[in-house]
C-alpha positions in Angstrom: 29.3 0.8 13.2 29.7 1.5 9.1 29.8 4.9 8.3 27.3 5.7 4.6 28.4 7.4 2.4 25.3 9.4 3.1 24.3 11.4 6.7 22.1 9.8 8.6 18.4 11.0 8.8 17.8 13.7 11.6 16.5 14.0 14.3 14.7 9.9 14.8 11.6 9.5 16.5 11.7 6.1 18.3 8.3 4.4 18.2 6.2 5.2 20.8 5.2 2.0 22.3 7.0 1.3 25.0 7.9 -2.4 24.4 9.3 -1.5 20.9 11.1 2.0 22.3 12.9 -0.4 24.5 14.2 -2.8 22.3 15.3 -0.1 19.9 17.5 1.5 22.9 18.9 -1.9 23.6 19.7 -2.6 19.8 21.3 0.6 19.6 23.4 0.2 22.8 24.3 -3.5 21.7 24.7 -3.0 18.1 21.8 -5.4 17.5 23.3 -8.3 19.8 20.5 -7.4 21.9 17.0 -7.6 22.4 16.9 -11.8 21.8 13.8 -12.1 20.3 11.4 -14.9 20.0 12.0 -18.2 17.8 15.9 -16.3 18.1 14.5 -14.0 14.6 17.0 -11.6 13.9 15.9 -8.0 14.1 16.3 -4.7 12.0 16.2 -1.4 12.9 13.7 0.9 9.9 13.7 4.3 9.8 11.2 5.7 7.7 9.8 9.2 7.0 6.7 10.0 7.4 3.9 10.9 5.1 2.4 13.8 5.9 4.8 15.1 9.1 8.0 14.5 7.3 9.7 13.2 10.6 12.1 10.2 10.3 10.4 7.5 12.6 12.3 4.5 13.7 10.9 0.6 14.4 12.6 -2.6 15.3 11.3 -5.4 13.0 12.2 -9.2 12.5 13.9 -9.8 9.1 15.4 -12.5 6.7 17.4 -12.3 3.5 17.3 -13.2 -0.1 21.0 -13.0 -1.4 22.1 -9.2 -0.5 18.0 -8.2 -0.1 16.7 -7.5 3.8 12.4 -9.1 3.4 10.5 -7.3 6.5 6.8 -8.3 6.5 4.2 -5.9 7.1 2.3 -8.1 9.7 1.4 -5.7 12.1 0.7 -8.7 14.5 -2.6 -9.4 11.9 -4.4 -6.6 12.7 -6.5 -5.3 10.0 -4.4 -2.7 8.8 -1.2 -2.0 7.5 1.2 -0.6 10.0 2.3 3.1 9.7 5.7 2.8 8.6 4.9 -0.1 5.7 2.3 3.7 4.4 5.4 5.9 5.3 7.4 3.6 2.4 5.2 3.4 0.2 5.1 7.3 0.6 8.8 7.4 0.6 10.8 4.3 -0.9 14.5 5.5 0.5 14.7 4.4 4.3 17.9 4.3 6.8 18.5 1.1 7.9 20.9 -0.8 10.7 21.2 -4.2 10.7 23.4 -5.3 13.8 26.5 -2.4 13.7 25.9 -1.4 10.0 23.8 1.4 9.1 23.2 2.7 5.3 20.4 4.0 3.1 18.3 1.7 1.0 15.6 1.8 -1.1 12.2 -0.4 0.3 10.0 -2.1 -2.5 7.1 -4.0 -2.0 7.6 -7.6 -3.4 5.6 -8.7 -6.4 2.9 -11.6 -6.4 5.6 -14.1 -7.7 8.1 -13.0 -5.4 5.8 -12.8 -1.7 4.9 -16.5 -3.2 8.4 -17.5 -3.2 9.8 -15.5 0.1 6.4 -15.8 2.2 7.6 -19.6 3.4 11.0 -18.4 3.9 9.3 -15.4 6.3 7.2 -17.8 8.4 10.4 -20.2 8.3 11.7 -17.1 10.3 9.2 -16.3 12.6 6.5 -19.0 12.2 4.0 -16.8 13.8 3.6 -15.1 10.6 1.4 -18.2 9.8 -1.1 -17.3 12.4 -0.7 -14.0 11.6 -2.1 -15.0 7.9 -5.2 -16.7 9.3 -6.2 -13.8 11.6 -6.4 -11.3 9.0 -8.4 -10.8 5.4 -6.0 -8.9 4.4 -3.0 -9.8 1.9 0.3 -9.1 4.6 2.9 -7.0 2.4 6.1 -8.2 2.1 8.8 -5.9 1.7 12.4 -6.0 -0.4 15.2 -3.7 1.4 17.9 -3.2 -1.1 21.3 -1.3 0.4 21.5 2.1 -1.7 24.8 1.6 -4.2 
C-alpha cells in the first residue's frame, strides 16, 4: 500500500449494508484484487465525510478513468435520489481514496454538462447497467471527477 503524504482519515465508518460492508473488508484484505464484480468493473474504495456528523464514511464503488482522473457515477442503482456520499462531496470536495493498494487524498468534482456528455458512454462502457440505470430514473445521474491531491 502507498503511504500519502497526508494521514489517513480517522476513525472509517464502513457502510452499513451488509453486502457493501463485505466487499469493503475483502478489498481491504486483498488490496482491491478482490471482490470480482459484475461485467469484471474495477472497484474503488470513497471515503467521504459527512455533512452534518462529520464522520469519515467509506463505500466501494465501480470506477473508470480519464487520463490520471478516477469518474465514479452517482447511480445509486436509479433510485430517485442521490446517494449519501455523492451529498457528503458536494458538502466536502477533499475525499480519501484507495484504488487497488494505493491510498491518497483527492479532491471530488462533479463533471460539467460537456464533460458527463463525453464520459457518460465511457461509464456505461464500464458497467453497462448504468444504461438501465438512466431509464429508471427522472433524475440527471451525477458523474463525478476524482483528481489525486498534488
Amino acid at each position: 500500500m502507498s503511504i500519502s503524504t497526508a494521514p489517513a482519515p480517522s476513525p472509517i465508518i464502513d457502510n452499513s449494508e451488509p453486502w457493501v460492508a463485505n466487499q469493503i473488508k475483502e478489498y481491504v484484505a486483498t488490496d482491491g484484487a478482490k471482490p470480482d464484480f459484475k461485467h469484471g468493473a474495477a472497484l474503488l474504495l470513497l471515503t467521504t465525510q459527512g455533512r452534518s456528523s462529520g464522520q469519515w464514511r467509506r463505500t466501494c464503488l465501480i470506477y473508470g478513468t480519464d487520463g490520471d482522473r478516477f469518474i465514479i457515477c452517482a447511480s445509486l442503482g436509479g433510485a430517485p435520489k442521490h446517494p449519501v456520499w455523492f451529498l457528503n462531496l458536494k458538502a466536502n470536495e477533499r475525499v480519501w481514496l484507495q484504488v487497488g493498494g494505493d491510498t491518497f487524498w483527492a479532491v471530488a468534482s462533479e463533471a460539467s454538462e460537456s464533460e458527463r456528455e463525453r464520459l457518460w458512454p465511457m461509464m456505461v462502457g464500464v458497467y453497462p447497467d448504468y444504461a438501465e440505470y438512466e431509464e429508471r430514473t427522472d433524475r440527471l445521474i451525477p458523474l463525478v471527477v476524482l483528481t489525486r491531491e498534488q
